[in-house]
Backbone bond lengths (Angstrom), bond angles and torsions (degrees), N, CA, C in turn:
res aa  C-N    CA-C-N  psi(-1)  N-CA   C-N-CA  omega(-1)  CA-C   N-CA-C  phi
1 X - - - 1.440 - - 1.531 107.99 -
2 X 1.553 104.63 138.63 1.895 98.58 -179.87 1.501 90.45 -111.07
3 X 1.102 97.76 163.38 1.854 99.68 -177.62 1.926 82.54 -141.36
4 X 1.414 112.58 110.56 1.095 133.58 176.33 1.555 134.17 -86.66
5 X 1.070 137.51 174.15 1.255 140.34 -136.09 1.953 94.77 -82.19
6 X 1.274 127.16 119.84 1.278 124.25 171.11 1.560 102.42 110.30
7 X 1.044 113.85 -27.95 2.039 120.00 -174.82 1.858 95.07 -88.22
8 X 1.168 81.46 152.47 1.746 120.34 175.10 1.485 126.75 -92.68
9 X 0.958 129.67 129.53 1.538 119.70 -175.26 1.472 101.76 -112.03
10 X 1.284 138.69 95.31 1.925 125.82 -179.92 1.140 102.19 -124.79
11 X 1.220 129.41 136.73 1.411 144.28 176.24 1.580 101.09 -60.03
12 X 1.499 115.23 -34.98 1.492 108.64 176.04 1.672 111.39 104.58
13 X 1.034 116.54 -145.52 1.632 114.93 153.14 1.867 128.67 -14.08
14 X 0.882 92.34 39.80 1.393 101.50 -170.02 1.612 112.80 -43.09
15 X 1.459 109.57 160.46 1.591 135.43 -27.22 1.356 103.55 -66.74
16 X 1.219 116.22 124.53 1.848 125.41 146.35 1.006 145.70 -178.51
17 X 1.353 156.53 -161.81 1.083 131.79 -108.18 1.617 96.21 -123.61
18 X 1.358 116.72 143.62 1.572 122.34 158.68 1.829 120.53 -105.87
19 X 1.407 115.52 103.67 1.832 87.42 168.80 1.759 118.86 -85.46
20 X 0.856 117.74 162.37 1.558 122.72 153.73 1.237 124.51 -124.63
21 X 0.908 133.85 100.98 1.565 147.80 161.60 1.564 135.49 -15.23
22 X 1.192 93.55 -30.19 1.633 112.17 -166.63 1.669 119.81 -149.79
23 X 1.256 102.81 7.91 1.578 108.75 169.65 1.577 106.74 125.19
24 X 1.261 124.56 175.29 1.332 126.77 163.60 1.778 110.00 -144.65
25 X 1.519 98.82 145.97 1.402 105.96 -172.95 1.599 102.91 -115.83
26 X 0.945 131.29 142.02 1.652 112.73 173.91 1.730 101.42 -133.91
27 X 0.900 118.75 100.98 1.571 133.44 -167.19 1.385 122.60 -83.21
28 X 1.106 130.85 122.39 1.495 141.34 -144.60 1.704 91.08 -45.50
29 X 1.066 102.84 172.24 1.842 91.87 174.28 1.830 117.54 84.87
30 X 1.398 73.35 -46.26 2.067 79.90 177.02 1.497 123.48 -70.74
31 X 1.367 123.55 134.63 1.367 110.55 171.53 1.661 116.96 -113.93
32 X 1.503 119.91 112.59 1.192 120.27 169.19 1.687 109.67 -77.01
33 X 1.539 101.45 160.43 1.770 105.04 -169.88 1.204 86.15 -142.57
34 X 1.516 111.98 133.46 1.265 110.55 174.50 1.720 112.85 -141.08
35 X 1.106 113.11 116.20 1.473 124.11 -159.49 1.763 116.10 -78.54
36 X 0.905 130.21 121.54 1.335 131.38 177.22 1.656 107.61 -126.24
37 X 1.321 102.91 131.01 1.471 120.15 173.21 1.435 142.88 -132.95
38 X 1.279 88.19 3.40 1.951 118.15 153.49 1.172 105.59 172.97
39 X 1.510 106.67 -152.18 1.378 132.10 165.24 1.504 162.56 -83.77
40 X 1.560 93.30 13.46 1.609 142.66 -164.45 1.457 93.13 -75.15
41 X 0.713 143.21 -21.97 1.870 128.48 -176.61 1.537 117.91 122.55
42 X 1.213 110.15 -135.55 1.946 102.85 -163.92 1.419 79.16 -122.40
43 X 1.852 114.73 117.98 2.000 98.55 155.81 1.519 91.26 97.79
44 X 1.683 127.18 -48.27 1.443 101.11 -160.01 1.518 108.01 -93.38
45 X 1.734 121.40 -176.98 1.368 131.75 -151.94 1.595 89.55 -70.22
46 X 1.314 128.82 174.19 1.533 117.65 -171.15 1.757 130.64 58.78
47 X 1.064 109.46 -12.70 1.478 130.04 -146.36 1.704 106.87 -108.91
48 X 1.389 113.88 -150.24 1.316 91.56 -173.87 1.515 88.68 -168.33
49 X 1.160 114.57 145.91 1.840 128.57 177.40 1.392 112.02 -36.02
50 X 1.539 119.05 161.21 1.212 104.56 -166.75 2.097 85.27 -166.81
51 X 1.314 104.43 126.94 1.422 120.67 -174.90 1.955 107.14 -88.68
52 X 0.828 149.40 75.99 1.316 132.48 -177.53 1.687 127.16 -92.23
53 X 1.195 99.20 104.34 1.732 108.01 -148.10 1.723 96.00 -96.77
54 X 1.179 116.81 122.25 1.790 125.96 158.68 1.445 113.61 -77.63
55 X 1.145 121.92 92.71 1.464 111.77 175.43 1.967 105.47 113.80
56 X 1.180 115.45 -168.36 1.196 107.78 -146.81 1.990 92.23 -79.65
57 X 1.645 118.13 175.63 1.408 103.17 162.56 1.687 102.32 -150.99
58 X 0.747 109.66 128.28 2.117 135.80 -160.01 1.155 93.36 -84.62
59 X 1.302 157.67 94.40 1.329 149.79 131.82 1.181 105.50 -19.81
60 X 1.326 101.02 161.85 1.350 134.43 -178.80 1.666 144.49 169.86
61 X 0.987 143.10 177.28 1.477 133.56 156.09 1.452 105.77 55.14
62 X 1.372 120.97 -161.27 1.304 107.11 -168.33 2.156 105.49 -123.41
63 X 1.497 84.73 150.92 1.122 100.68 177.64 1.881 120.26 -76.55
64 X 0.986 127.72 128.04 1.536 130.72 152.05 1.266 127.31 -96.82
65 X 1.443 120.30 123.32 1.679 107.59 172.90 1.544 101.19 -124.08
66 X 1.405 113.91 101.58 1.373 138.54 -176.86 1.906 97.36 -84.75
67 X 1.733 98.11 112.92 1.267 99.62 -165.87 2.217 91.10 -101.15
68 X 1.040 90.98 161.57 1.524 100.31 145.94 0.986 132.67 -179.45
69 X 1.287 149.19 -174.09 1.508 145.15 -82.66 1.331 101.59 -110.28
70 X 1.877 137.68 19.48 1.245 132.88 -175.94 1.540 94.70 -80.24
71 X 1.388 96.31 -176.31 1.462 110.23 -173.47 1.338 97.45 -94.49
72 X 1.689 97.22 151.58 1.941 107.04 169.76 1.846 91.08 -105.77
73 X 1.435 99.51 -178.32 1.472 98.69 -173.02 1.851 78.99 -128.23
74 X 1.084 110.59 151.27 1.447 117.76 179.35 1.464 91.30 -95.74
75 X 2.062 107.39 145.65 1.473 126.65 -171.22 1.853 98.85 98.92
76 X 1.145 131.83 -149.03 1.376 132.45 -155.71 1.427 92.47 -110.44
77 X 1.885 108.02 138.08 1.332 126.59 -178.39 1.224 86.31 -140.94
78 X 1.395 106.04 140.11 1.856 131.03 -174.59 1.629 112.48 -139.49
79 X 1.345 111.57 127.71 1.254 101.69 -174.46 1.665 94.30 -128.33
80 X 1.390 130.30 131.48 1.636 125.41 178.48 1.743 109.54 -91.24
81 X 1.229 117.44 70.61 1.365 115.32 -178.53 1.457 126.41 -48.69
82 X 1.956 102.60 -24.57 1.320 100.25 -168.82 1.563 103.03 -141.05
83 X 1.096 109.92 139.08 1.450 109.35 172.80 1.675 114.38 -140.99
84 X 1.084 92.89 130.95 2.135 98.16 -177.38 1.750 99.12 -144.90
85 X 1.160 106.50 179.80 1.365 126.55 175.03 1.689 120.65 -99.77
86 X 1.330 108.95 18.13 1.820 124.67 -178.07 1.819 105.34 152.00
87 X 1.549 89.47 128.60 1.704 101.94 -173.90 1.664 101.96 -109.23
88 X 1.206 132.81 157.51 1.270 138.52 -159.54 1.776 107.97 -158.88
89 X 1.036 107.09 151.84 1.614 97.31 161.01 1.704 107.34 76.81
90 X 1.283 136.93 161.47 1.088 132.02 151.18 1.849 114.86 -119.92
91 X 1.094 107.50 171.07 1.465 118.02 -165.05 1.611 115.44 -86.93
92 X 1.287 124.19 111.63 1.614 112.55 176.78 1.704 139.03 -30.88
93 X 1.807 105.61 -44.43 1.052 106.65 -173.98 1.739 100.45 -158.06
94 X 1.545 121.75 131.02 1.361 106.50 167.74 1.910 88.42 -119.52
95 X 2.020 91.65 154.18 1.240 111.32 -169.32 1.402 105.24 -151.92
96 X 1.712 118.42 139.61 1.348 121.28 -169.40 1.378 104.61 -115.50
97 X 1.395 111.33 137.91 1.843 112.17 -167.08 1.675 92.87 -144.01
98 X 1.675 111.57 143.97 1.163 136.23 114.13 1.787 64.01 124.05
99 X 1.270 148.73 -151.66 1.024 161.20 167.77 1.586 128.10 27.00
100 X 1.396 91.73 -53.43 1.778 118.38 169.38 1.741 114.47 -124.62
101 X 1.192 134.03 121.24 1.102 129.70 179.45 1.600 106.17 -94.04
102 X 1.249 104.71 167.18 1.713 112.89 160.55 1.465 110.43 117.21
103 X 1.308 127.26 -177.62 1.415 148.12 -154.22 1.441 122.11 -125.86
104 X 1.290 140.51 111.23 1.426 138.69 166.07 1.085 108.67 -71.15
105 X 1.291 100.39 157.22 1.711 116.66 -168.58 1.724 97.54 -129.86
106 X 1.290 104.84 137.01 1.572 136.90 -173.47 1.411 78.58 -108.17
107 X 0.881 161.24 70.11 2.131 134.17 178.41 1.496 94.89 -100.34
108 X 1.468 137.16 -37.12 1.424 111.85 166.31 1.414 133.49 -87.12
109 X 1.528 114.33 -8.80 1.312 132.26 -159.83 1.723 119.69 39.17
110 X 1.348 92.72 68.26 1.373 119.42 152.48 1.280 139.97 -86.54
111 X 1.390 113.42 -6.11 1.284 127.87 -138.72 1.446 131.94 41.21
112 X 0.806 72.93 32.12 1.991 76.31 171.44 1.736 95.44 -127.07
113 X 1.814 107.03 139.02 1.062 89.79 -179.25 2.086 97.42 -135.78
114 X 1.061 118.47 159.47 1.229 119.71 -148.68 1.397 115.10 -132.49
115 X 1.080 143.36 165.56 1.516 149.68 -178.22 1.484 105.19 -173.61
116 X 1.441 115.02 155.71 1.101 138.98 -177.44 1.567 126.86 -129.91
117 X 1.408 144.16 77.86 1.143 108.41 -147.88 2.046 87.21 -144.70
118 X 1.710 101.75 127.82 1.445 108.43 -133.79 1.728 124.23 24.92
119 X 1.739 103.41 -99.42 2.180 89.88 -163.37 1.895 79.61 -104.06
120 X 1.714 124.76 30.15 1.230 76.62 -170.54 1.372 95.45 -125.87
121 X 1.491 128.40 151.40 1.891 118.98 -150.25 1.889 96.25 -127.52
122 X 1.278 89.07 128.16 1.786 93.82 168.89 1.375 110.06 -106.61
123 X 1.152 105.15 177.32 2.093 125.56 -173.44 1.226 93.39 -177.82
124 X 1.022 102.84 140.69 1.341 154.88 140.41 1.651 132.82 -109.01
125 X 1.458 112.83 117.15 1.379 115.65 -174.34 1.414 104.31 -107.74
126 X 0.842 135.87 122.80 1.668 141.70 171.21 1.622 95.57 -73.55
127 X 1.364 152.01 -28.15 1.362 159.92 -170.62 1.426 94.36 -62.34
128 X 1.194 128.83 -87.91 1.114 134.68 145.74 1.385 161.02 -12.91
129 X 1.785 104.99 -50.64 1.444 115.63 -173.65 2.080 127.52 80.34
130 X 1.551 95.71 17.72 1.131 113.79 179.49 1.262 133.29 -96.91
131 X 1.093 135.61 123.93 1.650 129.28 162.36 1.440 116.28 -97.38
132 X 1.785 107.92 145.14 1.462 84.85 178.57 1.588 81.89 -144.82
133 X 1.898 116.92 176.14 1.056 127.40 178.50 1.147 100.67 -153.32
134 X 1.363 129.92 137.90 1.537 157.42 147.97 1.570 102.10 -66.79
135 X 1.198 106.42 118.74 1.338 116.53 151.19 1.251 134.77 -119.19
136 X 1.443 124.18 112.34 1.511 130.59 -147.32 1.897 88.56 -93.79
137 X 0.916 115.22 172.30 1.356 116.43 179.41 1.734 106.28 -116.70
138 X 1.323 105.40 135.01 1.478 106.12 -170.74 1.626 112.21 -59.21
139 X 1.565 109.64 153.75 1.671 100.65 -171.78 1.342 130.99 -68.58
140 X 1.544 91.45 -16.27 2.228 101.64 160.57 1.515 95.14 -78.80
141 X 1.015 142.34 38.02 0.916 117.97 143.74 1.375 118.33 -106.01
142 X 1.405 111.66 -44.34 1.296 123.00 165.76 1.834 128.09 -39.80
143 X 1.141 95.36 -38.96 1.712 111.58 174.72 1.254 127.30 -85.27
144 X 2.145 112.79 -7.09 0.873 137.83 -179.01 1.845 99.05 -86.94
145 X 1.599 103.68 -52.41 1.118 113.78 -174.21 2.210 102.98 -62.94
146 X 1.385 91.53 -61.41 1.976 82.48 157.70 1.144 145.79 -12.40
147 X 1.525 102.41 -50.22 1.469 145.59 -171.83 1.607 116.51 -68.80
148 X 1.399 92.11 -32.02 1.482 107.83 -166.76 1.416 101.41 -97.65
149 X 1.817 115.26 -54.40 1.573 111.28 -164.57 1.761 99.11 -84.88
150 X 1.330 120.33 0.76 1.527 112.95 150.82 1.862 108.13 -63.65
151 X 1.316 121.78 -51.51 1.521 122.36 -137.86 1.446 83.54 -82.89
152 X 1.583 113.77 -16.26 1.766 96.62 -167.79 1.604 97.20 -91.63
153 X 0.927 105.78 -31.78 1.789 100.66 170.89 1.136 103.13 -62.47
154 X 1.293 146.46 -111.04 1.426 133.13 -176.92 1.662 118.36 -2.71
155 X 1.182 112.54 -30.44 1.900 105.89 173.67 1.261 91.80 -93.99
156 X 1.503 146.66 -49.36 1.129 134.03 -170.06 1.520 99.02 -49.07
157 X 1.601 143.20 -77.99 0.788 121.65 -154.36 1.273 118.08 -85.25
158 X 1.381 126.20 -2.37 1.518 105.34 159.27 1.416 123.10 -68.80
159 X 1.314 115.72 -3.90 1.545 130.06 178.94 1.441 111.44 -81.21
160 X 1.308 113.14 -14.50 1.775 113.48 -178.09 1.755 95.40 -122.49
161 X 1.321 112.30 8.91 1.546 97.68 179.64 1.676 101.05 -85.88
């Protein structure tokens, strides 16, 4: 299937699943949208869209990753948006909406594409069909966590005094 210059590619009912049979082309011009809403898997409720390509699939046009309101888990979150049997081509534009804002960067054209936004780092591999995100934990949290393995020491040792 080619999905051509001005057309949309959306799974629809989000998150879930698309197959293609015979390959996928995605042609400069085209915009795929791909919805993520936690960490639930490929397609299911919580979960996040999922492309499943038979045969080769041509990047192209620009990417959307339409986030919303599920939970992330802080440390490494991976989502496999795309899966085929040979990747080709690279992708015009990736862009993060509704939850997370901002722009991936292709800047060497490796296919790998990257963002930075404060401690927390995205990728995208076109090799693959993966997104991933680092989530650093905010620094009250850290001082929260401080907070705590101080207060248990202080009970620990009044417990052996």
């Amino acid at each position: 299937m080619t999905i051509t210059d001005g057309i949309i590619l959306s799974v629809g009912n989000s998150p879930g699943t698309m197959n293609f049979a015979s390959g996928l082309t995605l042609d400069a011009g085209s915009l795929t949208i791909a919805g993520i809403d936690g960490t639930s898997g490929a397609g299911f409720a919580g979960g996040h869209d999922f492309h499943n390509v038979t045969g080769a699939l041509n990047y192209g046009g620009d990417l959307s990753l339409v986030f919303g309101t599920g939970t992330l888990d802080e440390g490494t979150n991976s989502w496999d948006l795309f899966e085929s049997d040979s990747e080709s081509r690279t992708l015009t534009s990736i862009a993060l909406f509704g939850d997370f804002t901002g722009s991936l960067l292709d800047g060497d054209t490796n296919v790998f594409w990257d963002f930075v936004s404060g401690d927390n780092s995205w990728g995208f591999d076109e090799a693959t069909g993966t997104l991933g995100l680092t989530v650093v934990p905010e620094p009250s949290a850290y001082a929260l966590l401080a907070g705590l393995l101080g207060l248990a020491s202080v009970v620990l040792h009044r417990r052996r005094a």
